[in-house]
C-alpha positions as CSV (number, residue, x, y, z in Angstrom):
1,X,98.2,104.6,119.1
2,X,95.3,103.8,116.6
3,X,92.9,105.1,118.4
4,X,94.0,108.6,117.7
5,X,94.2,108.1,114.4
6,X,91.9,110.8,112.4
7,X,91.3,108.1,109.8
8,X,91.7,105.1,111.1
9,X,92.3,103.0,108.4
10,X,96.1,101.5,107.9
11,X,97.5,100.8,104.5
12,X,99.1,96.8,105.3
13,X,102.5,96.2,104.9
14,X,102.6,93.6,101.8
15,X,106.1,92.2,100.9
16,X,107.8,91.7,97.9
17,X,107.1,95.3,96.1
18,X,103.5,96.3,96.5
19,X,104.5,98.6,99.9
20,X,106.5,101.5,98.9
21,X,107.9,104.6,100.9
22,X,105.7,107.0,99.0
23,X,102.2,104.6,99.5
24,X,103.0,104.9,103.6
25,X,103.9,108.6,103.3
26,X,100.9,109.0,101.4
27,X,98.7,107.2,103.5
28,X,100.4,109.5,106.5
29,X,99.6,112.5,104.7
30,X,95.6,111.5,104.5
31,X,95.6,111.3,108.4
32,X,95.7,107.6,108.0
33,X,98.8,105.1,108.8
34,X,100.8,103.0,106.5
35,X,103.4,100.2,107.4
36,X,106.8,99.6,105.5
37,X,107.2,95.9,105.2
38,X,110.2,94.4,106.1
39,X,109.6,90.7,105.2
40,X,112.4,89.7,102.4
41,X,114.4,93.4,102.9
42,X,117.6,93.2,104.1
43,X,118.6,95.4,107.1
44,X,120.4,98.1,104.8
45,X,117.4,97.6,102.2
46,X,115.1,98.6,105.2
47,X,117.1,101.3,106.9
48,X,116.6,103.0,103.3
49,X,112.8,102.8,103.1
50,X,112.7,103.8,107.1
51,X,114.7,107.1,105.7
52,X,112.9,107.2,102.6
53,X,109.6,107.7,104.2
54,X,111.1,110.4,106.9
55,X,112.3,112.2,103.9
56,X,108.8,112.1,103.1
57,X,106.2,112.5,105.6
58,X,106.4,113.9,109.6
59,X,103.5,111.2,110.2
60,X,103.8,108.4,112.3
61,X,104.5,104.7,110.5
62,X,105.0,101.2,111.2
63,X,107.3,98.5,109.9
64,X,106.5,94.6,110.0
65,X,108.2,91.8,110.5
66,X,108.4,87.9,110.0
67,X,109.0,86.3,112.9
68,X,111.4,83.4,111.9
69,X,109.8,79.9,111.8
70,X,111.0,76.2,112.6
71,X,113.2,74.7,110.1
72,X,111.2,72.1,108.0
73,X,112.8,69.2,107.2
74,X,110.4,67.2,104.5
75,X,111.8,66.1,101.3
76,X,111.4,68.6,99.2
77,X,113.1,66.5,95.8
78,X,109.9,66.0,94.3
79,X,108.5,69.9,94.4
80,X,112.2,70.7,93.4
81,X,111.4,68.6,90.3
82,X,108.2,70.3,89.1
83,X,110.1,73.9,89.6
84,X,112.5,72.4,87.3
85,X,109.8,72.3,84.6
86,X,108.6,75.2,85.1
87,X,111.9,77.2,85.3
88,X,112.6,76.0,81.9
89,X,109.4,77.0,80.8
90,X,110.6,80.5,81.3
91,X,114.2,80.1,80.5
92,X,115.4,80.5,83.9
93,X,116.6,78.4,86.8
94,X,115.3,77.3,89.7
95,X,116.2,78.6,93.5
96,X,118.0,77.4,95.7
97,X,115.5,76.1,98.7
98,X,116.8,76.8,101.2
99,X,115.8,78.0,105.2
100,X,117.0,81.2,106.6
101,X,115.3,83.4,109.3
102,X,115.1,86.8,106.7
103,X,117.9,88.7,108.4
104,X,115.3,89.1,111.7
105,X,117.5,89.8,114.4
106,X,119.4,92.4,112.3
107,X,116.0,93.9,110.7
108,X,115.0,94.2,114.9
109,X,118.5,95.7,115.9
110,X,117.7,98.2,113.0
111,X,114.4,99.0,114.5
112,X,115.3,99.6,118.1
113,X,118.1,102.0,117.2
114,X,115.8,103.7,114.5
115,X,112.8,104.0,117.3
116,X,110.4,103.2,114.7
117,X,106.7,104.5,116.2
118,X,105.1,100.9,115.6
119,X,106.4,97.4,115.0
120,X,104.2,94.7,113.9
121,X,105.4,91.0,113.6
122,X,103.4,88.4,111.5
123,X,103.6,84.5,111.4
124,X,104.6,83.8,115.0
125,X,105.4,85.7,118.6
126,X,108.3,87.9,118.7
127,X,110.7,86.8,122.1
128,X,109.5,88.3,125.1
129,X,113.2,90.2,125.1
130,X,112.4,91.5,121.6
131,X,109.4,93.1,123.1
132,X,110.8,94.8,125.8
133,X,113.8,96.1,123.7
134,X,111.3,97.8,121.4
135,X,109.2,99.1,125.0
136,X,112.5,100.7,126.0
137,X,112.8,102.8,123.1
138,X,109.3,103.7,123.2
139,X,107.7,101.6,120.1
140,X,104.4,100.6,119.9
141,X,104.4,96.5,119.6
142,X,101.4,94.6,117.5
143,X,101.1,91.3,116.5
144,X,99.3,89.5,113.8
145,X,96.6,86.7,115.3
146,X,94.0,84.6,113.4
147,X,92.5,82.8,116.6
148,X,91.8,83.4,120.1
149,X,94.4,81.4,121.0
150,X,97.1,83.5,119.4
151,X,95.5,86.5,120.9
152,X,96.4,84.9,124.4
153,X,99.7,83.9,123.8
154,X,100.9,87.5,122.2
155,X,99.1,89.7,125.1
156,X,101.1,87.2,127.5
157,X,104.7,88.3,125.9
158,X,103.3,92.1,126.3
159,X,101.6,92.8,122.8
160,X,100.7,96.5,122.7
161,X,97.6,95.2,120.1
162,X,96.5,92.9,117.9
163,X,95.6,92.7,114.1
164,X,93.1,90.0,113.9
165,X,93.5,88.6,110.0
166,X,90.2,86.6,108.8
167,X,90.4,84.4,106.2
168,X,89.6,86.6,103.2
169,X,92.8,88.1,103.3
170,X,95.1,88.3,100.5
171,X,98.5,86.8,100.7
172,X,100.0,84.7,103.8
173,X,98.0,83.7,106.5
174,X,99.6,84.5,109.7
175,X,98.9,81.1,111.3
176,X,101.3,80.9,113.8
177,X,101.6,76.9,113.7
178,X,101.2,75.9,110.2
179,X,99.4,72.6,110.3
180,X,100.6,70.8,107.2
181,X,97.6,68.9,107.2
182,X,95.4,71.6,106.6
183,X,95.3,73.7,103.0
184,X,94.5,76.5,105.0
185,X,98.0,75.9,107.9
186,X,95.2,75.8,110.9
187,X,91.0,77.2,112.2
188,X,90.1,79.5,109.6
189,X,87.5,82.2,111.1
190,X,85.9,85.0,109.0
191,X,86.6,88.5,109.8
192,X,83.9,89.4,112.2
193,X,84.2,86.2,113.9
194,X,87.2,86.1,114.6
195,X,86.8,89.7,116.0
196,X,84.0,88.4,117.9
197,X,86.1,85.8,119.2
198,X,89.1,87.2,120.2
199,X,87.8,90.5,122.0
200,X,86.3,87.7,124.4
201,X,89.7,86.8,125.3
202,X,91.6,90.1,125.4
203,X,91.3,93.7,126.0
204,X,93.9,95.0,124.0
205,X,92.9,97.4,121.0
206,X,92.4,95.1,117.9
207,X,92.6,96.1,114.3
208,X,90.4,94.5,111.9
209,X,92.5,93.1,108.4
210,X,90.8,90.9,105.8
211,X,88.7,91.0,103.0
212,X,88.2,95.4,103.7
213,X,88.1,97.3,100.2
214,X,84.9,99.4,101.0
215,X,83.8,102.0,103.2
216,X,81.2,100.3,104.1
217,X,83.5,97.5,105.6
218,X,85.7,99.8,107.6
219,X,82.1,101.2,109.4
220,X,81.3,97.4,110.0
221,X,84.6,96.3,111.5
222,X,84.6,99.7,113.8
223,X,81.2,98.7,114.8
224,X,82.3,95.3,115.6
225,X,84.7,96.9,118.2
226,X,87.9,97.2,116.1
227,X,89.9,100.6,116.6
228,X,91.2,100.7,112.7
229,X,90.7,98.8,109.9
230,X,94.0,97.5,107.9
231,X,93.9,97.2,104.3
232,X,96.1,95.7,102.2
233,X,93.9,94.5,98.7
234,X,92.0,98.1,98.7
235,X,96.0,99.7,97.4
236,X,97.2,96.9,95.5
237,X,96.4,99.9,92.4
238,X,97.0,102.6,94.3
239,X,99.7,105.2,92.2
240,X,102.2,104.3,94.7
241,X,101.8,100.9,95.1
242,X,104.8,98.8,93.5
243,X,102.7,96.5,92.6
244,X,103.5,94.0,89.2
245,X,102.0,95.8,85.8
246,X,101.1,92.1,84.7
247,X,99.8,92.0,88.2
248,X,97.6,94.9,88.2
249,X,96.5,93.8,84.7
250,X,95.2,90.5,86.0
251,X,93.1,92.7,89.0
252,X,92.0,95.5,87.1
253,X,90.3,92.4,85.4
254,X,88.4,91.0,88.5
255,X,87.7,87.9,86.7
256,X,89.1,85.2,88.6
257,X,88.6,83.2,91.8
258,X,90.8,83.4,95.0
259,X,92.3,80.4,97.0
260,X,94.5,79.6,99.3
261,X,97.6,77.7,98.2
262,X,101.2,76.8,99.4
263,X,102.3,76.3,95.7
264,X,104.4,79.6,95.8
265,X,106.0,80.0,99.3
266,X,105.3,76.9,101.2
267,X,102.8,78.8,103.9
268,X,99.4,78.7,102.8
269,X,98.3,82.3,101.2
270,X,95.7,83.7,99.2
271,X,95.8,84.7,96.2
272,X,94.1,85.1,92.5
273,X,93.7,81.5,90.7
274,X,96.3,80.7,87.9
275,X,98.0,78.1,86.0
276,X,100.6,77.4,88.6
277,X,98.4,77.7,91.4
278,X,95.9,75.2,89.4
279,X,98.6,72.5,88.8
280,X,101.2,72.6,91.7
281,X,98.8,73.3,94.8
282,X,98.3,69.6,96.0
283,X,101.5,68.7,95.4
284,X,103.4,71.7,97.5
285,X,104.6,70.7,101.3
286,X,104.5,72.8,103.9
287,X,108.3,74.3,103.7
288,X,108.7,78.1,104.3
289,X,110.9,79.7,103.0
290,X,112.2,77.1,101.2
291,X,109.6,77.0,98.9
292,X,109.7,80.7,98.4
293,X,113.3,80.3,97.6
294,X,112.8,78.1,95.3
295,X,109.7,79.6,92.8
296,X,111.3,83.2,93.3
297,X,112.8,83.3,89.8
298,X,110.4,81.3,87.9
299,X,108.0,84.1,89.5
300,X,110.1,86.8,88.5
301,X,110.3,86.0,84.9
302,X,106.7,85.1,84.7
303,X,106.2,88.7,85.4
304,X,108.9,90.4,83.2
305,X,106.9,88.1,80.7
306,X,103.5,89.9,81.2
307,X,102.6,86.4,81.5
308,X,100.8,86.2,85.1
309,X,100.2,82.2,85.1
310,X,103.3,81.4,87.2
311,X,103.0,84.8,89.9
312,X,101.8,84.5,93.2
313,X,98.8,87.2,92.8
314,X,98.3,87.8,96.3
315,X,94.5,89.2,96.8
316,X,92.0,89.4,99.1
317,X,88.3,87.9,97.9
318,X,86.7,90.8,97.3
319,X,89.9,92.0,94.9
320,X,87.3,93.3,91.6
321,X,85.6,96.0,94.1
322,X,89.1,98.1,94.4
323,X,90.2,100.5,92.3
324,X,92.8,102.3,91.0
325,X,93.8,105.8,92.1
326,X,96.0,107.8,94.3
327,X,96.8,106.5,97.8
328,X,94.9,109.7,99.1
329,X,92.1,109.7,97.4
330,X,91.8,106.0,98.2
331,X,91.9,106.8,101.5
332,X,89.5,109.4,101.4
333,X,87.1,107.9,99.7
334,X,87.0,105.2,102.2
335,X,86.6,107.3,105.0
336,X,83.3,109.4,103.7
337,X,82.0,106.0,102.5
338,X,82.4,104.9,106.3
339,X,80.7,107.8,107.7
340,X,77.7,107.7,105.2
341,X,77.4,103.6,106.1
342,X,77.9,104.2,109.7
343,X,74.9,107.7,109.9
344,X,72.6,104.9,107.5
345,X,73.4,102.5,110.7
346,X,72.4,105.1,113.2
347,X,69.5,106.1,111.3
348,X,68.3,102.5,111.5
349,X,68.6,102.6,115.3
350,X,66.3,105.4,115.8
């Protein structure tokens, strides 16, 4: 599927308003891909988008999914406390933490009777069943890995590919085990590594995410034997991103530090340092979605505040190098940046 790509560069799917219709059209339209993503949509939400986007472009497009974790069952009473405080900061109430599975099997019922081109899943395996449901109607399956392990167990339930995410990526990790007693949910490899590392345990075409706002770092991850590079950080701007104005404020700055932290969601994700993140990081458990029930508001006003010391600012590390233009030119821009990196590699080689 990638591999034919005439730009192979894929515009992530990032949840919670950055991904719009008109950024994966656009990114279509530029001979590159784009996914819709359905993490936090509700089925109807995301049959709209799916139509939205046909409305808008003949190009092939993706959708993602969160694969549903296990219930945790900490005690969550003291984090619901500190929300407290911080709700009434902003004149608001905290949410109600609680689990659900973000309307998954209705979202993949939606998919197979749309016959979507691509599916990716992220934070776990989809069921072997869900795989071959999506097979029958000819959809291309991918899942999200961050170690060679992963990339084992999702070519055994019949992965198509894999996106390998390194650790500079902005927003969640796609751990698939979140190991509460890590800050970082489980191994952490860099990009290339983890390339490295997981082509030596599968064949299946990989597509490189993490840390990739340059065309420069597209040439290196193609070199390093991915088929497209995924980029999620390098649109956040973009004109048809839906990204937060206090938000894009905040990057256009480039003055702050990245870490991961479960302070907003309860998984551990990267994003740009803040007050919230400062303050409420060592004392947040290991509870998606719970936790992201619970912030959601005192998120929401933060933003309709211009205030951007209680948002999750989900970026990658190298967040200051993008800019802020139309999806296309983005996207094109990357690609003759690519090509000049990659002939000043081949030069190099004689």
């Amino acid at each position: 599927m990638f591999e034919s790509l005439r730009v192979p560069v894929i515009a992530a799917p990032m949840a919670g308003g950055p991904t719009t219709p008109e950024l994966v059209a656009a990114a279509g339209r530029a001979g590159a891909f784009g996914y819709l993503a359905g993490g936090y949509l509700t089925a109807a939400s995301l049959a709209g988008q799916i139509a939205a986007v046909r409305g808008l472009s003949n190009s092939a497009f993706g959708v993602n999914l969160f694969v549903p974790g296990i219930r945790s069952t900490v005690d969550l009473r003291g984090y619901v406390e500190r929300v407290g405080w911080e709700a009434a900061r902003y004149g608001t109430e905290p949410g109600e933490p609680r689990w659900d599975d973000d309307g998954y099997s209705a979202k993949l019922d939606l998919l197979v009777e749309s016959r979507v081109p691509v599916v990716s899943f992220t934070f776990g395996l989809p069921g072997e069943s869900d795989v071959e449901r999506l097979h029958e109607v000819g959809t291309t399956v991918v899942v999200t890995v961050t170690t060679p392990e992963e990339a084992r167990e999702a070519a055994e339930v019949g992965a198509d590919a894999l996106c390998v995410q390194g650790f500079e990526a902005g927003g969640h990790r796609s751990v698939f085990h979140d190991d509460p007693a890590d800050p970082c949910g489980g191994a952490s490899y860099g990009l290339l590594a983890a390339l490295r590392l997981v082509s030596a345990v599968t064949d299946l075409p990989l597509v490189a995410a993490g840390g990739l706002v340059a065309g420069a770092d597209i040439a290196a991850v193609l070199t390093a034997g991915a088929v497209a590079a995924q980029l999620g950080t390098a649109f956040l701007r973009a004109d048809e991103a839906g990204t937060n104005a206090t938000q894009r404020q905040v990057l256009a700055a480039g003055d702050r530090p990245t870490a991961v932290t479960r302070a907003f969601s309860g998984r551990p994700a990267r994003g740009l340092v803040n007050r919230f993140l400062r303050e409420h990081s060592e004392h947040a458990p290991a509870a998606y979605p719970q936790l992201h029930r619970l912030t959601r508001p005192v998120r929401s006003a933060s933003g309709q505040a211009g205030d951007p010391e209680a948002m999750s600012l989900w970026a990658g590390q190298t967040y200051p190098l993008a800019g802020a233009l139309p999806a296309d030119e983005i996207i094109g821009r990357l690609w003759r940046d690519a090509r000049e990196a990659a002939h000043r590699t081949a030069r190099r080689f004689g």
